[in-house]
N, C-alpha and C positions, 0 to 999 in steps of 0.2 A: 544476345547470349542466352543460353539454356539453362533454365531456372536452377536444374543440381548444378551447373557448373558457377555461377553467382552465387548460391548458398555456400559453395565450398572454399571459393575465393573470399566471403564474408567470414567465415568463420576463421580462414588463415589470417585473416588483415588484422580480425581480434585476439589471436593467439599471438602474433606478431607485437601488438601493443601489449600484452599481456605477458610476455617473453620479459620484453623492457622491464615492466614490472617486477618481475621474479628475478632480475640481472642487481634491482638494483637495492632490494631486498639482503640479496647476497653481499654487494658490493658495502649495505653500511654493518651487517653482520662482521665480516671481515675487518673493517675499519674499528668495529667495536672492542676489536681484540687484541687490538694493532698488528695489523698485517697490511697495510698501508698498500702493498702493490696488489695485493690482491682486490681491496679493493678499487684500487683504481683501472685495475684492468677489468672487472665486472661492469664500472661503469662506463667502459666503453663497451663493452659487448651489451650494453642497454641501448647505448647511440644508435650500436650498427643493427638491434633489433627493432629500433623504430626507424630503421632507414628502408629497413625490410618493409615494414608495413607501410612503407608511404609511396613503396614501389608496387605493392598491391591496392593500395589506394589510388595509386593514379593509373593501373592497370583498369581496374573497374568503370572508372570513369570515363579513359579514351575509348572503351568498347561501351559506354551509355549506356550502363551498369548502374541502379541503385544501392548503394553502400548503405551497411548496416552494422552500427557502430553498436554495440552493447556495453552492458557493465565488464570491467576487469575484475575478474575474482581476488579477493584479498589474498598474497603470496603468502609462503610459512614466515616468518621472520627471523626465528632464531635456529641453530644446527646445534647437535649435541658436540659438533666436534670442525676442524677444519676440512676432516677427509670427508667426510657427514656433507656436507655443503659444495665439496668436489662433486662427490658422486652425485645427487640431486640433477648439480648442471649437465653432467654427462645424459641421466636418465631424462631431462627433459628436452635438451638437443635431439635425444632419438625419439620421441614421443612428437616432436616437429616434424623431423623426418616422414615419418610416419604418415601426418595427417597430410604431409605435398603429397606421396604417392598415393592418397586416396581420389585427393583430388586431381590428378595426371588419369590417374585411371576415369577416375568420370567426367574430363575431355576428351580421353580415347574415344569412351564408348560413343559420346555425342558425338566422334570427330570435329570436335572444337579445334582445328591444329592450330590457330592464332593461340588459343590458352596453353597450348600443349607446348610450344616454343617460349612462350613468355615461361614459364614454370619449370623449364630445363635450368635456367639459371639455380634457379633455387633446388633442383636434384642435387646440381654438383657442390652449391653454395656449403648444404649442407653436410656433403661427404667431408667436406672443412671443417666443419661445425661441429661432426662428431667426433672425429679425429680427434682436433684440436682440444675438446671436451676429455676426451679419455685421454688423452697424453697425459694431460694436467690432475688430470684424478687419480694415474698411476705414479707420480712424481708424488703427489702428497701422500699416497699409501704407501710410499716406500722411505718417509719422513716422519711420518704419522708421529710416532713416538719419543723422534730426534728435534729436541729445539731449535739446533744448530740445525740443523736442515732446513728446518721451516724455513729458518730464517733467512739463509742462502735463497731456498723457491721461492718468497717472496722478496727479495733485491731481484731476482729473477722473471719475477712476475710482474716489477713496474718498470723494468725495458720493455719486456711484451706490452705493455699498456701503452708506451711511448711508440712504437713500432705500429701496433696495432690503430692506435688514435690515427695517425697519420694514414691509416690504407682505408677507413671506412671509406665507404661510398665510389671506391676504385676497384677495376677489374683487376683480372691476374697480369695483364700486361702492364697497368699502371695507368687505365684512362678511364676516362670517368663512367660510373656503369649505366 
């Protein structure tokens, strides 16, 4: 494999665990202030970010790739607000985005296409990922200042946890990815 394109799949495997990290940051912030579904659905959008990295992890590996695990940087802990801690998620779902198309681009250029197909999942994974990120971030800005709302979005948010628990690690068609 071609050294930028290892370096960049190393650097996704650690942003990937480091994802987890920052989900589940979120997840006890939330809990902390009772909003109970939210955080339970952070903690699964921490599963399925180390689910991510353990599909770049063994990507690495069956192409005999050396992996290079680093420190995870300590995530913020606390948000001045519920919306505060939406938005965050939203802004760091596209900051993932971000760093696959760097690395797609520098499979192109090497025509790595084995990395370039492996890493389509993750293009479209993440068109999910921001979406689903901004949906949630414009439902809490439109609550923002209504308790009663909150509180409805979060009854709201541990269906989605319960929906969501159950599809980790499952394609769109429902088989295993």
């Amino acid at each position: 494999m071609n050294k930028q394109v290892l370096e960049g799949l190393n650097k996704q495997l650690n942003m990937e665990f480091a994802s987890a990290y920052v989900y589940l940051a979120m997840s006890s912030y939330y809990e902390s202030i009772d909003l109970e579904g939210f955080s339970e659905w952070f903690k699964v959008k921490a599963h399925e970010e180390m689910f991510h990295a353990m599909k770049i992890y063994t990507y690495i590996g069956d192409r005999r790739g050396k992996r290079d695990l680093t420190a995870i940087p300590l995530p913020v802990k606390t948000w001045k607000s519920p919306q505060a801690a939406a938005e965050d998620a939203y802004k760091h779902e596209c900051k993932v985005s971000e760093s696959i198309h760097k690395i797609m681009d520098i499979a192109r250029q090497h025509k790595d296409h084995s990395t370039e197909a492996f890493l389509h999942w993750f293009v479209i994974e993440q068109i999910e990922e921001e979406a689903e990120a901004d949906r949630i971030f414009q439902k809490v800005k439109m609550v923002a200042d209504n308790p009663g709302g909150l509180f409805m979005l979060d009854n709201y948010m541990m269906e989605r946890a319960k929906v969501d628990a159950a599809n980790v690690g499952k394609d769109a068609e429902g088989g295993e990815e």
